[in-house]
C-alpha positions in Angstrom: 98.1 82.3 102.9 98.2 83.8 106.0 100.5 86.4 107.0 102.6 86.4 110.6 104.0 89.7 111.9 106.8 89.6 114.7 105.3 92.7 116.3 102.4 94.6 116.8 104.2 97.7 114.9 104.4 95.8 112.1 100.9 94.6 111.9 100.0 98.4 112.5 102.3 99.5 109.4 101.0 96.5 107.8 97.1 97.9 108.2 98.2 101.6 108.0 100.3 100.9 104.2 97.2 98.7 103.0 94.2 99.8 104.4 94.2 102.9 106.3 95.9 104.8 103.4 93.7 103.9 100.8 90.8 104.6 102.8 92.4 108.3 103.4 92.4 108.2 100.0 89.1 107.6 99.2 87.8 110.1 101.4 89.7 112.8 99.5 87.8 111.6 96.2 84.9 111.2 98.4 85.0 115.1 99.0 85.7 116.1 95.5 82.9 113.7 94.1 80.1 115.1 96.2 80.2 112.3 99.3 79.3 109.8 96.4 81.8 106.9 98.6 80.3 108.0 101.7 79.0 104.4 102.7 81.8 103.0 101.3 84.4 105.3 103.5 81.7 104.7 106.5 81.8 100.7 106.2 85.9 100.4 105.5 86.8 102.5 108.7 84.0 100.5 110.8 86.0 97.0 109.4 89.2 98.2 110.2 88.2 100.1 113.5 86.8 96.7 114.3 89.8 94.7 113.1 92.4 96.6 115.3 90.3 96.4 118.4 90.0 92.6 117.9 93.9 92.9 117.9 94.1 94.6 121.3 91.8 92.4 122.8 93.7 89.8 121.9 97.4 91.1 122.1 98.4 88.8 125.1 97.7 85.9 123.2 99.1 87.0 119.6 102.2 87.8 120.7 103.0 85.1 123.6 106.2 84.2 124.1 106.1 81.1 126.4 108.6 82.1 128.9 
């Protein structure tokens, strides 16, 4: 089910609470583990880098109000 956020700061809390941090995460462990995640770490930032410049381009028409 899809979710709708109001404003763009909470889609960015939204991405920072369930992505961004558990990627911070895993590049801790990926330190202490000998770069073992490194593709992993490398291929969730480039999704979510990705994702939230998709969101800019598209900001006008996200968040239109019709007035």
């Amino acid at each position: 089910m899809p979710i709708c956020f109001p404003t763009m700061d909470s889609f960015r809390r939204y991405i920072y609470f369930n992505y961004a941090l558990p990627l911070k995460v895993l590049q801790f462990l990926n330190l202490a583990f000998c770069q073992t995640f490194h593709d992993t770490c490398k291929d969730m930032n480039r999704k979510i880098n990705q994702t939230l410049r998709l969101v800019e381009i598209n900001l006008p028409y996200i968040f239109f109000k019709g007035t």
